[in-house]
C-alpha positions in Angstrom: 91.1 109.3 123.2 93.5 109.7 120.4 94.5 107.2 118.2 97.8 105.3 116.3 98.7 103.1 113.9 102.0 101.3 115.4 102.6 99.3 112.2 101.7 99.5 108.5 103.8 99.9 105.2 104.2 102.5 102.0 104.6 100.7 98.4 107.9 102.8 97.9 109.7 100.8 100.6 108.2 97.3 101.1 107.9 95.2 97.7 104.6 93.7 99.2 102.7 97.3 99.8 100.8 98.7 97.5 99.7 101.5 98.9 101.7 105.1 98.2 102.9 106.8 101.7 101.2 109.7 101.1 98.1 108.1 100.1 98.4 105.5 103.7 98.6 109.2 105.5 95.5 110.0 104.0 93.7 107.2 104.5 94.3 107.3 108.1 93.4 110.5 108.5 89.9 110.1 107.1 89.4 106.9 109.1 89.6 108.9 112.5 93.4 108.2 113.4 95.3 111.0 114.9 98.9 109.0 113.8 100.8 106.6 112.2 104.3 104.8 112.4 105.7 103.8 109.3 107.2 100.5 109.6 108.5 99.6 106.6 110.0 96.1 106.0 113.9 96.7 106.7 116.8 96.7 104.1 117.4 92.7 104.1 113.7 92.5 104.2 111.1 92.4 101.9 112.2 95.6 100.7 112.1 97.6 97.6 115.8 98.8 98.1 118.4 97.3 96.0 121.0 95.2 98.0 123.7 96.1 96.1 124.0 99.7 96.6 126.3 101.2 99.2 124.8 101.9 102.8 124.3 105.5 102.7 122.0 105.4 99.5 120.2 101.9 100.9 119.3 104.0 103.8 118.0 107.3 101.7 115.6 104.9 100.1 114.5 103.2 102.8 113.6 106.6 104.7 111.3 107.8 101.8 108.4 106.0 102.2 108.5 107.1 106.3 109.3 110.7 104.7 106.9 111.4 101.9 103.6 110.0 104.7 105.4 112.7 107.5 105.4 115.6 104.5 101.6 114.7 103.8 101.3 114.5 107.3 102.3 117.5 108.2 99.7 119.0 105.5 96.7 117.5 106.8 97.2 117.6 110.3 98.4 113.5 110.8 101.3 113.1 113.1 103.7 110.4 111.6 106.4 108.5 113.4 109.5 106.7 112.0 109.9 102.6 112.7 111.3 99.7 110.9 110.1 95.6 111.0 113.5 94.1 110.9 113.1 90.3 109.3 115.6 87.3 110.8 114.7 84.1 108.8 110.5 85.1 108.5 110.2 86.5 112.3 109.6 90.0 112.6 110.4 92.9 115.3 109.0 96.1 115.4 112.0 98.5 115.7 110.3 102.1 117.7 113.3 104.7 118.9 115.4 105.2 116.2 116.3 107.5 113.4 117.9 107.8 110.1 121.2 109.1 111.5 121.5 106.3 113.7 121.1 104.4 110.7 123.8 106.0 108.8 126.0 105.4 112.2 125.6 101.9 112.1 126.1 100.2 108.3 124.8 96.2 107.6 122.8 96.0 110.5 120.6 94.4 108.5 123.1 91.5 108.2 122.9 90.9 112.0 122.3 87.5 114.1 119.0 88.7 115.4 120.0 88.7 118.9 122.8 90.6 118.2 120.8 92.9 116.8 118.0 93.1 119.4 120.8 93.7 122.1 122.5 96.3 119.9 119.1 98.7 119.1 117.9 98.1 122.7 121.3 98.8 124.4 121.1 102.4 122.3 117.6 103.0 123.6 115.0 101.4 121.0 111.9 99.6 122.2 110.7 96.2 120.0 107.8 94.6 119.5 107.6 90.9 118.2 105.1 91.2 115.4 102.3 88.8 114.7 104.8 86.0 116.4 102.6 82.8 115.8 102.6 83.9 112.1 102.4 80.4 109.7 102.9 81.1 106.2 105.2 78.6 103.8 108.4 80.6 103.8 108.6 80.6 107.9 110.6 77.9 108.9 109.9 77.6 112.7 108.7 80.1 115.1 110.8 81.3 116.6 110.3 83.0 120.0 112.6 85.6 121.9 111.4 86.6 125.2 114.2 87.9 127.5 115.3 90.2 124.1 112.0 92.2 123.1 109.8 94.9 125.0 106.6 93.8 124.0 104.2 91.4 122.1 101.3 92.8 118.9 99.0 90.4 120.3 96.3 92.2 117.5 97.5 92.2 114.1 94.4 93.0 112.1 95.2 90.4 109.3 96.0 87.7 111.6 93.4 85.6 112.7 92.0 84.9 115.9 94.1 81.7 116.6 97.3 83.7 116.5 96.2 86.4 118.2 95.1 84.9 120.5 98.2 82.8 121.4 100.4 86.0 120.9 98.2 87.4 123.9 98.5 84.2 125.9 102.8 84.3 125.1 102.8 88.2 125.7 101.0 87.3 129.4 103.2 84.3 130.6 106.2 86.5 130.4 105.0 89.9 131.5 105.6 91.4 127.9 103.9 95.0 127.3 100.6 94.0 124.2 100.1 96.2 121.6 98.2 96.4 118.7 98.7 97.2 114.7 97.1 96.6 111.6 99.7 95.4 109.2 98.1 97.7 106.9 99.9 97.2 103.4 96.7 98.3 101.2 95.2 101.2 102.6 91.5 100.4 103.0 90.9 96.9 104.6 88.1 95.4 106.5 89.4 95.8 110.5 92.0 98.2 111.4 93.5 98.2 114.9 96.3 100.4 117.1 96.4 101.9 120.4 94.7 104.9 122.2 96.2 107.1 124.2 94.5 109.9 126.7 97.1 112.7 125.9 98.0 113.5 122.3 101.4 111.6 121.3 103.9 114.8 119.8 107.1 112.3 119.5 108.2 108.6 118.8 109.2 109.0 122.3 105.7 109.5 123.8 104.6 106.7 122.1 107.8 104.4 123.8 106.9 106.2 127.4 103.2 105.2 126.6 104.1 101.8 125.6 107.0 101.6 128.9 104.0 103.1 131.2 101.1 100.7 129.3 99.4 103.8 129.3 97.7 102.9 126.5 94.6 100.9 125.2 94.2 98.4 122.2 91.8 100.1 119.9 89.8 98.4 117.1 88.3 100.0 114.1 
């Protein structure tokens, strides 16, 4: 079995991290994993990036904390994917497909009504995941559920608790949505870490969305 991270953050990128990317890489690494996707809070986020700069830089900046963890990757032998968690009003989506380029393509996404913007990445081929969807924290004004506009459900998020978890399973179920699993990781080290398993070694983002389309795939705790 070979195992993933499908959501965590660097400290370059997302203001609430403060773990470097290169040391998250590592970290994962020694704990057994086999890779990561970076999924750094998006540019209108809780992100490190300055709103005032024009798109193209806002989007160099956003990409480093996804490309220093691939460069110390690629030294110690850790795949490492790119994603993005886009933020609408505290609700969170996993983005999995995309690239920098497309990024570059498309300018103020980030300023999108957030089904406008989960028609426009899934129209052009990127699969979303609802993060940690039963979330309560102070600045969350209602949760908000889209069903008929997402792929699948993290039904695990390792620093949730079981009560949300366990209605993210039960809201992933009643409307067929695929379940996965991350661990939120913002620190590096922390108590429970959790992702998927696969049987074949995932070489590109895009085995990890045919795993996730096939559910060829099993929630993995740690």
């Amino acid at each position: 079995m070979y195992f993933y991270e499908a959501h965590l953050h660097t400290a370059e990128v997302s203001r609430c991290a403060r773990n470097p990317a290169a040391a998250q890489a590592v970290f994962y690494k020694n704990a057994g994993f086999d890779g990561i996707i970076v999924t750094d809070h998006f540019l209108g986020g809780n992100t490190t990036v300055p709103a005032n700069l024009p798109w193209e830089e806002r989007v160099e900046l956003f990409c480093r904390g996804y490309e220093l963890a691939k460069a110390q990757g690629e030294k110690i032998g850790l795949k490492v994917f790119f994603g993005w968690e886009y933020t609408y009003m505290g609700v969170d989506f996993l983005t999995y497909g995309l690239d920098k380029q497309w990024l570059l393509r498309h300018p103020d996404i980030d300023k999108l009504f957030i089904n406008d913007y989960l028609d426009l990445v899934r129209g052009e081929g990127a699969y979303v995941v609802h993060a940690h969807p039963f979330r309560e924290e102070h600045y969350i004004p209602v949760i908000q559920l889209v069903p008929r506009k997402v792929d699948g459900v993290e039904i695990l998020n390792a620093n949730r608790g079981d009560f949300e978890n366990n209605l993210a399973e039960y809201y992933a179920k009643a409307y067929g949505l695929t379940a996965i699993a991350g661990s939120d990781n913002h620190t590096g080290k922390q108590p429970r870490l959790c992702g998927i398993g696969t049987k074949k070694s995932l070489e590109t983002i895009g085995d990890f969305i045919d795993a996730m389309r096939a559910r060829k795939f099993e929630i993995i705790t740690v």
